[in-house]
ROSE-687248 format. One record per residue (C-alpha): x, y, z; residue in one letter. Coordinates in steps of 0.02 Angstrom, whole numbers, padded with zeros to 5 digits, always signed. Layout:
REM residues N
XYZa;...
***
This chain:
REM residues 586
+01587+00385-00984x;+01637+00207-00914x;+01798+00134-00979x;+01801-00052-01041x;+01929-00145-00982x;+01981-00348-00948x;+01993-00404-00776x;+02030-00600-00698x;+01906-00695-00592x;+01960-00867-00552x;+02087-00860-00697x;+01982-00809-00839x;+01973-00638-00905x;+01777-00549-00935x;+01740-00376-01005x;+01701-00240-00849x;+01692-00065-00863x;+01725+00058-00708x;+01550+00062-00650x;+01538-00110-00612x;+01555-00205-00439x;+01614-00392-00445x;+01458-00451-00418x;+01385-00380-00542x;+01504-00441-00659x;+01498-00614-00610x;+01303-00607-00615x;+01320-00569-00786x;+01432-00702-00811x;+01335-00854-00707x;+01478-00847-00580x;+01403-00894-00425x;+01450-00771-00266x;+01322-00803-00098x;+01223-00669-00039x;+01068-00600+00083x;+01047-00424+00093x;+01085-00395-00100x;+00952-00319-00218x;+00956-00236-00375x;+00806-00139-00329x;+00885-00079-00181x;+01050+00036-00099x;+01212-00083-00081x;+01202-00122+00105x;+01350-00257+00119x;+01284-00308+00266x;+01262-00493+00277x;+01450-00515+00206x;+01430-00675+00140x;+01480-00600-00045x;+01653-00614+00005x;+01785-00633-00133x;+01982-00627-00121x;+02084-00475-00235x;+02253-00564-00269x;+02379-00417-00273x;+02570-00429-00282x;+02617-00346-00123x;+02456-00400-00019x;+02287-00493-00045x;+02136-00430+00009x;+01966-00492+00055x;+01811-00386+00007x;+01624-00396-00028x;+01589-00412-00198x;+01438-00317-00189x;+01510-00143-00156x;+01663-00160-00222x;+01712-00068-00383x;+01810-00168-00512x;+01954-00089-00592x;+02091-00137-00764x;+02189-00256-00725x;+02107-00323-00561x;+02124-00519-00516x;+01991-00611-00409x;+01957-00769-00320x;+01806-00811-00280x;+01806-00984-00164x;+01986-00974-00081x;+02011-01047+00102x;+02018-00904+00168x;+01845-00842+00097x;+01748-01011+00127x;+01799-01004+00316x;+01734-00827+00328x;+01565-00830+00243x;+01563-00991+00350x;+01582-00889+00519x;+01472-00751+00449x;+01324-00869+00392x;+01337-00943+00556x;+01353-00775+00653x;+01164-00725+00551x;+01093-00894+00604x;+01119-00847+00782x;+01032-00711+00741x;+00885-00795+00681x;+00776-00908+00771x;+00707-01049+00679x;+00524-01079+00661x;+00541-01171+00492x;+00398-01298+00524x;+00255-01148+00568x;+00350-01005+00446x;+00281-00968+00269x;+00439-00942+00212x;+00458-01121+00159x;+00489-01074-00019x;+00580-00924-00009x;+00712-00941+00159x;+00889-00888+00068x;+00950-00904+00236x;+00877-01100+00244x;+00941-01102+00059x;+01146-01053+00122x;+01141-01144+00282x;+01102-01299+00171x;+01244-01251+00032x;+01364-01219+00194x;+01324-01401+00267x;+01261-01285+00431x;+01149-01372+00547x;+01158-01276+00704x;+01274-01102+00728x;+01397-01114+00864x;+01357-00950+00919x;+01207-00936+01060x;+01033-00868+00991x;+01016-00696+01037x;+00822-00667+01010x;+00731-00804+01085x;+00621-00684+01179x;+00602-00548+01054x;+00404-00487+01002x;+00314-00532+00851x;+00157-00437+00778x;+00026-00473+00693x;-00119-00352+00707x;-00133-00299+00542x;-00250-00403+00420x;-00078-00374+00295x;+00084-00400+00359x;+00180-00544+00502x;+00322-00464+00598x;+00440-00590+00686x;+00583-00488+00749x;+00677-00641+00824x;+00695-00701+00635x;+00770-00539+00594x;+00955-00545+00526x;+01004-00362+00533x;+01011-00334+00318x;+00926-00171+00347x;+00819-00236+00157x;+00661-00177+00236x;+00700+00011+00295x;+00790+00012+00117x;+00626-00035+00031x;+00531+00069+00156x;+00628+00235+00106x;+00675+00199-00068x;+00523+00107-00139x;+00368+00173-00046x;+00444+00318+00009x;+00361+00310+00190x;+00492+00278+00302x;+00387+00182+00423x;+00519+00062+00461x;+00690+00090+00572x;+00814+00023+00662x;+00864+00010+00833x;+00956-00060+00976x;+00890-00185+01097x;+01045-00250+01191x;+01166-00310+01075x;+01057-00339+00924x;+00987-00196+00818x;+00816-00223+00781x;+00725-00178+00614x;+00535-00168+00642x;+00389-00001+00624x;+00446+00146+00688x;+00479+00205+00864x;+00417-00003+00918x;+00246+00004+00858x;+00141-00121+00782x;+00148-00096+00600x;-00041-00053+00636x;+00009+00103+00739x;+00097+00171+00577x;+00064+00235+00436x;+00108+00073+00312x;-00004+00056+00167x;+00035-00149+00151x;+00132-00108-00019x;+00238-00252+00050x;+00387-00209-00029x;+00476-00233+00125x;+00416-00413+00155x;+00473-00462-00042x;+00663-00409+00018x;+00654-00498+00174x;+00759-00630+00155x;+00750-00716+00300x;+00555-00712+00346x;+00553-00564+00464x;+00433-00495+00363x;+00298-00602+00296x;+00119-00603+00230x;-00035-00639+00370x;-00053-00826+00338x;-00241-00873+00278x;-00182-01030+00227x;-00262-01134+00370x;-00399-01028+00357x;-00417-01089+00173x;-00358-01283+00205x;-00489-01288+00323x;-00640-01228+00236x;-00573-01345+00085x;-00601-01474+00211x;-00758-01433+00313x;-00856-01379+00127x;-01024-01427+00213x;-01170-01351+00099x;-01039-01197+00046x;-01023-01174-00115x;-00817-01155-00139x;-00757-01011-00289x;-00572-00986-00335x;-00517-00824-00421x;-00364-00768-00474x;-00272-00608-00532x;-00208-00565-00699x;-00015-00582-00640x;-00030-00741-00527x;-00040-00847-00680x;+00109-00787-00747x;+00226-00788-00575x;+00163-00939-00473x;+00292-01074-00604x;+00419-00980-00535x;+00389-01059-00354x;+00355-01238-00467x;+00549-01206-00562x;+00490-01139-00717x;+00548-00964-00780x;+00454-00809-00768x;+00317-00748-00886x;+00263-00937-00901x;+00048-00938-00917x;-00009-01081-00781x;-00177-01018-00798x;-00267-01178-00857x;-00149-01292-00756x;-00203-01179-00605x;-00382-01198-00638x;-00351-01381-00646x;-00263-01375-00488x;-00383-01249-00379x;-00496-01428-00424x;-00404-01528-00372x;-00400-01442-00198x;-00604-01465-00190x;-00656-01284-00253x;-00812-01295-00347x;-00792-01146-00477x;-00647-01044-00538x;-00676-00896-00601x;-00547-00770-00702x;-00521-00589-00610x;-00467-00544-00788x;-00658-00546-00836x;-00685-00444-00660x;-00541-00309-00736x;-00646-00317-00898x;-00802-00246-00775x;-00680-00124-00687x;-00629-00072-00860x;-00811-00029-00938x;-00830+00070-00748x;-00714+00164-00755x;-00688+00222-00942x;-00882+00274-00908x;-00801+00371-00751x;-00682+00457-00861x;-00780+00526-01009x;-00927+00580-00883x;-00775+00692-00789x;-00714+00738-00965x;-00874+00776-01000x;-00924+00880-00857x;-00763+00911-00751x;-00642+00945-00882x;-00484+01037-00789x;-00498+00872-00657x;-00392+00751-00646x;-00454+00566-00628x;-00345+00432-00528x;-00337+00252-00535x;-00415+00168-00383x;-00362-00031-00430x;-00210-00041-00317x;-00269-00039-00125x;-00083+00033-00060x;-00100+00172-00167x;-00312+00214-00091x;-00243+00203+00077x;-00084+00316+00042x;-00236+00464-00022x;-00318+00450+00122x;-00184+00449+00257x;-00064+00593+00142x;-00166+00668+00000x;-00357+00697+00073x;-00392+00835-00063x;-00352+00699-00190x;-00483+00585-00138x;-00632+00679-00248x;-00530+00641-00367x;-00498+00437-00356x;-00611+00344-00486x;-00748+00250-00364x;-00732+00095-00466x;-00672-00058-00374x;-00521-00155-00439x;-00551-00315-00537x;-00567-00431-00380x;-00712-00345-00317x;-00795-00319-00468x;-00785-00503-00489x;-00846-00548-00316x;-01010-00460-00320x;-01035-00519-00494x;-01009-00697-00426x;-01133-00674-00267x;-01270-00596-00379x;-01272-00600-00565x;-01210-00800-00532x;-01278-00852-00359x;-01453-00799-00469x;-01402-00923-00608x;-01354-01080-00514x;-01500-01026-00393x;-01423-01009-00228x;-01419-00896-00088x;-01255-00779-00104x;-01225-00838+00108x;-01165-01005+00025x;-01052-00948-00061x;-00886-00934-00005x;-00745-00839-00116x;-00557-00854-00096x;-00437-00738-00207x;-00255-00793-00260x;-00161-00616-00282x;+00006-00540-00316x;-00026-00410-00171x;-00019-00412+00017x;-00110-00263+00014x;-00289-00358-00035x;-00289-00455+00131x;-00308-00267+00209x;-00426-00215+00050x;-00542-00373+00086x;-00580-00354+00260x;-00619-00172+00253x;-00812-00104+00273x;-00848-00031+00119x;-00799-00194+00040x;-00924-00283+00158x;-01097-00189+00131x;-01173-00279-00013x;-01118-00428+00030x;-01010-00469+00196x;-00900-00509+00135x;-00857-00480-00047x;-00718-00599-00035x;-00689-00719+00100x;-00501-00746+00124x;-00330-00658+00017x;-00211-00773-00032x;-00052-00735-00105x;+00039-00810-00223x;+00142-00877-00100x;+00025-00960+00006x;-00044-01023-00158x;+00098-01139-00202x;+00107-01170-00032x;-00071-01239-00009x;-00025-01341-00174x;+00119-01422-00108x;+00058-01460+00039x;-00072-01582-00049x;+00074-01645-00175x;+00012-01546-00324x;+00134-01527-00455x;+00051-01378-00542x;+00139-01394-00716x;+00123-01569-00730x;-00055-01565-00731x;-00208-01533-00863x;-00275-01388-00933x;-00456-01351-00898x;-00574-01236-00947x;-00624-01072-00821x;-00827-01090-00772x;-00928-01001-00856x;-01026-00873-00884x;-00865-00766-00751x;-00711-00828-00860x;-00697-00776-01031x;-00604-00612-01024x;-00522-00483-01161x;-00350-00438-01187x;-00377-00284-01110x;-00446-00357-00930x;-00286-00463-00992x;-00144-00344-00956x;-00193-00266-00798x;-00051-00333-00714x;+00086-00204-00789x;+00140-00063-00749x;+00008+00060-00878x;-00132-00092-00905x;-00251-00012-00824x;-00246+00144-00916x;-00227+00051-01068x;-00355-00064-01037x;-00483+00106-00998x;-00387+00211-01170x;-00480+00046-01275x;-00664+00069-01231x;-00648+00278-01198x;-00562+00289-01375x;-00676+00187-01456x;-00845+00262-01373x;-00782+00440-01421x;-00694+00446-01572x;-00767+00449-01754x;-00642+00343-01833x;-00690+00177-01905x;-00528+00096-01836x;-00489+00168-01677x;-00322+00166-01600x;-00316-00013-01487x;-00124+00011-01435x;-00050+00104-01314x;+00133+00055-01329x;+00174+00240-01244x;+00090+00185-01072x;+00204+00017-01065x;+00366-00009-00979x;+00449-00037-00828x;+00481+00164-00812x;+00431+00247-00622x;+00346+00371-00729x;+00282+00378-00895x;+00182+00539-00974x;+00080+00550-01138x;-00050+00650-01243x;-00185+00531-01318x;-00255+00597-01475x;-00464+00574-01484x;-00527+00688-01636x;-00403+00830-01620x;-00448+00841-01429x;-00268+00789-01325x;-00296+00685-01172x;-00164+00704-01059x;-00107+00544-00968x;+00045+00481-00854x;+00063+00307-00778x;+00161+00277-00608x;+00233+00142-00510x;+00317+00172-00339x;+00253+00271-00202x;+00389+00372-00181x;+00362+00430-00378x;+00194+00444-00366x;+00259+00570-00233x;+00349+00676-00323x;+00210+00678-00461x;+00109+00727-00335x;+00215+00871-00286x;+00240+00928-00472x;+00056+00940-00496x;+00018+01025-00349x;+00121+01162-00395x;+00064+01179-00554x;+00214+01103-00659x;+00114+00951-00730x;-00067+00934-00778x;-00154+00771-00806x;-00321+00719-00847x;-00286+00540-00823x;-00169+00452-00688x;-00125+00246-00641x;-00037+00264-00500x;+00027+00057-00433x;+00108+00057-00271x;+00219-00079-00339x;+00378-00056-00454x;+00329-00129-00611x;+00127-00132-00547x;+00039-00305-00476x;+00176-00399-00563x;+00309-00329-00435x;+00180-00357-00291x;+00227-00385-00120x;+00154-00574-00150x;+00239-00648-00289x;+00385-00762-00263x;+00559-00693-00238x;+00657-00657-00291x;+00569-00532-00376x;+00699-00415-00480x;+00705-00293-00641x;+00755-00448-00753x;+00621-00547-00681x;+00487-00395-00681x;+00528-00391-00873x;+00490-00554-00908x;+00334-00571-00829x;+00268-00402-00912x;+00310-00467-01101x;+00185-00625-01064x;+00030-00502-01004x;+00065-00424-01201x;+00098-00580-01279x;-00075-00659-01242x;-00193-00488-01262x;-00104-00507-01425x;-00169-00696-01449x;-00343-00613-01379x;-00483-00609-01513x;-00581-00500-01423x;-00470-00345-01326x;-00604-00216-01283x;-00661-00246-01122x;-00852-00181-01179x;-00825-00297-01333x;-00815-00470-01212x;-00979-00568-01271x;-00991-00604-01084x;-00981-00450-01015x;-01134-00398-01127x;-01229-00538-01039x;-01170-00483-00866x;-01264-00317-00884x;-01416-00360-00973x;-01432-00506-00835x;-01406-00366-00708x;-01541-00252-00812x;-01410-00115-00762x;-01272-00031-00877x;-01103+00055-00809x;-01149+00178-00700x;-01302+00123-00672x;-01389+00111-00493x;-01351-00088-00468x;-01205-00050-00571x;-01150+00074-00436x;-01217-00014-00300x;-01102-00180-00346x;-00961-00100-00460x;-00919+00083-00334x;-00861+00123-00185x;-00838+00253-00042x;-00659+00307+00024x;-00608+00357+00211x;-00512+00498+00275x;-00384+00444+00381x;-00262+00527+00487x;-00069+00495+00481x;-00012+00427+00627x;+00171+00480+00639x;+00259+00613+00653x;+00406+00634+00505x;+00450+00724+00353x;+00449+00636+00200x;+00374+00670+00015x;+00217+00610+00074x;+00183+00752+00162x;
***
């Protein structure tokens, strides 16, 4: 058990106990201590050493970094002496001459805590030479932007790697006298086997590691519109994240505002990928009781979160029978939009031209692959992040929540609360528990909540109760948890008939596109919005939404139906790993 005990910093005493570092304590306490490679999420690296604090002792002072650094009774810090200022000062500068600055072409704008401390400091140019004017970038994935001469040695990325996906597919190594941290064995992240989770690039803090720009691509179609027809849609947990980038807290709903913006920047329709979870929803809650119905002792997994497809077919290839074939929201949307509406407005679905604003790095991969591009090629046009949302807004002087509310176009845009909270951690299971409750249960009031599948938890198990008959579920977000899940129900420990499996911690919220930082705290805060406003909902079955009703009778099809599968379904590919290593993948 932790002692509690008073320590000094900067004078004043503050409440520690024995398991705290000074950083953490003077997080709590809004005292302000500069750092890089720190992240709650992640091992204690103390690489970047700009946390340095002084320990005023009697004999002999001491400087340390706060991040590692254990407090104990009694103990007495400074946090801006002379001595510390002039060596985060040499350090910073040290780290800029490891980084090569690109500012004007790098997509980092918004999110360079290096730019951010060099400003603080009053550094213009390090003293030191640059040591990676000549070192590679890559960029042959549809996902991910690798600039190693950015790279400042915090090691974040192998961290997030190892701990987070569990993959590994990142390391480090020497090239002269740097150490380089890029895909394993100097590969192009395409040579391994990443699944664009992108928790790497949300720990980068210097832009290393960065999304595959589309925003050109998008400025310039917003520009050139000719006889296009222009549609905006955007995921359940962009509304509540992109304020953040605009200095407002987390968990604030832009949603209106954004619709007013996404205008602004010449689209001609925005549509709500909330109504496209409410399709994925009625899917794949069909999905489930026809496998309950038939295939009992199976398992059914979640197929929403693109990281976690590709991980089954690169690790788990005996799993992939057993992924639901329903598409995630954004591509139920986009076929809805290039048929059921391209019909209404009486246009050719060629004209139309869709761009997606996600949480996830992972889509940009998910858009651009071939089963997504066989109905209609493609489903969805170009991935943008969150990011490169705020971005694209700035760039035109859009100050998102200064602006109007408007409406979302109709008939795509009027969603439940259950299409609602797909963006946490358990919302998709929730979201399908609604509609399979309801359709098989005899009570008059069946059970809408699902507190037990909430939370920021790794893993979360449960036995849903539908007329005496015990469904038995478990949510998951992390690759490296959904590994050892995995592992447990291979060998027989656990059995499941249900599974969401995210690749993100916290699900879409803690995507590898929102803005950073993106923490626990911050995590939290988002999730409590997605509940706040199904609660508001007045209609939170997604086979209860008036306009999902219309959607199928317009379609003269019904879930699982043969337009239903044709539009809503999809097909998965084996793949083959393509390196060599143990890990709990395997």
């Amino acid at each position: 058990m932790s002692k509690i005990f008073d320590i000094k910093i900067n004078v004043k005493k503050y409440k520690a106990s024995s398991s705290d570092t000074i950083l953490q304590i003077a997080r709590k306490n809004d005292l302000k201590i500069p750092t890089l490679c720190y992240h709650p999420d992640l091992p204690v690296g103390a690489s970047c050493r700009l946390c340095l604090v002084e320990i005023i002792n009697e004999k002999k002072s001491q400087i340390v970094t706060a991040c590692s650094t254990k407090v104990f009774e009694g103990m007495n810090i400074k946090l801006d002496t002379p001595r510390v200022k002039s060596a985060r000062k040499i350090n910073l500068e040290m780290l800029l001459s490891d980084h090569i600055k690109k500012c004007g072409e790098c997509n980092w704008h918004d999110n360079c805590g290096l730019k951010e401390l060099a400003r603080e400091f009053g550094i213009k140019e390090s003293r030191f030479p640059e040591r990676r004017r000549h070192f590679k970038t890559d960029a042959k994935t549809p996902s991910i932007f690798w600039d190693s001469s950015k790279c400042i040695e915090c090691g974040n990325c192998v961290s997030a790697c190892n701990e987070i996906a569990g993959l590994a597919n990142i390391e480090s190594k020497y090239r002269g006298h740097s150490i380089i941290f890029g895909p394993a064995g100097g590969r192009s992240f395409a040579d391994t086997d990443c699944v664009f989770c992108g928790q790497c690039v949300l720990r980068c803090p210097a832009g290393s590691l960065q999304e595959k720009s589309e925003i050109e691509d998008v400025e310039k179609i917003l520009l050139n519109k000719k006889k296009q027809i222009l549609v905006a849609q955007f995921a359940p947990s962009t509304r509540y994240s992109i304020g953040e980038l605009f200095n407002l807290p987390p968990g604030v709903n832009l949603e209106l505002k954004l619709v007013t913006a996404l205008k602004k920047l010449g689209f001609d329709y925005v549509f709500d990928v909330n109504f496209g979870a409410d399709i994925t929803t009625v899917e794949e809650a069909a999905e489930l009781i026809e496998r309950l119905q038939t295939r009992k002792d199976e398992t059914m997994f979640t197929a929403c979160c693109p990281a976690w497809v590709r991980y089954v077919e690169t690790f788990h290839h005996d799993l992939i029978p057993n992924l639901t074939t329903t598409k995630s929201p954004t591509h139920c949307l986009a076929p809805a939009v290039k048929s059921y509406f391209a019909k209404k407005i009486g246009i050719r679905p060629g004209r139309i031209k869709i761009v997606e604003i996600m949480p996830c790095i992972a889509k940009k991969y998910e858009a651009k692959l071939p089963e997504m591009c066989q109905t209609f090629n493609p489903e969805v046009n170009f991935a943008l992040t969150v990011r490169e949302a705020a971005r694209i807004l700035k760039n035109k002087n859009i100050d998102l929540p200064k602006l109007a509310d408007s409406q979302f176009d109709s008939p795509l845009g009027s969603s439940s609360g259950a299409g609602a909270i797909y963006g946490s951690s358990g919302g998709v299971m929730e979201s399908a528990l609604r509609t399979v409750v309801a359709k098989l249960s005899d009570a008059r009031l069946p059970k809408l909540e699902f507190s037990e599948v909430r939370g920021m938890s790794g893993v979360k198990e449960s036995s849903v109760d539908i007329d005496g008959e015990k469904l038995e579920v478990a949510v998951v977000s992390g690759l490296k948890n959904a590994a050892k899940l995995l592992a447990d129900m291979k060998s027989g420990i656990k059995r499941y008939n249900y599974v969401e499996v995210m690749a993100c911690p916290g699900g879409c919220l803690g995507g590898g596109g929102q803005p950073i930082p993106t923490t626990p705290e911050i995590r939290f805060k988002r999730s409590a919005a997605f509940y706040t406003d199904d609660q508001k909902k007045k209609v939170r079955r997604a086979h209860d939404n008036p306009d999902i009703i219309k959607l199928y009778q317009g379609l003269d099809t019904k879930p699982l139906g043969p337009l239903s599968k044709k539009l809503f379904h999809r097909k998965f590919t084996l793949r083959r790993p393509k390196l060599k290593k143990d890990n709990n993948a395997n």
